[in-house]
C-alpha positions, 0 to 999 in steps of 0.5 A: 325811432333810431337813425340806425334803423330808419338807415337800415329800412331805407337801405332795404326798400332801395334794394328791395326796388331795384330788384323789382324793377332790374328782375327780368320779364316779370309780365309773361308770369303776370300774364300767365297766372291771370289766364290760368285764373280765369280760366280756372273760374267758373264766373269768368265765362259769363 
């Protein structure tokens, strides 16, 4: 509604995208995790 917030959550978003995309090796966790639920799932080896 107000110029001052949409600023505000524009400005968030930005920062927020540049630390997703600058935070180093995301993929190794990614990777990890998904192994460790699958292999924690019992329906996974079917």
């Amino acid at each position: 509604p107000s110029l001052l917030l949409a600023s505000g959550v524009g400005l968030f978003f930005l920062a927020s995208a540049a630390y997703v995309l600058t935070r180093p090796s995301p993929q190794p966790l990614d990777s990890e995790t998904k192994t460790r639920a699958e292999r924690d799932d019992p329906a996974a080896g079917v």
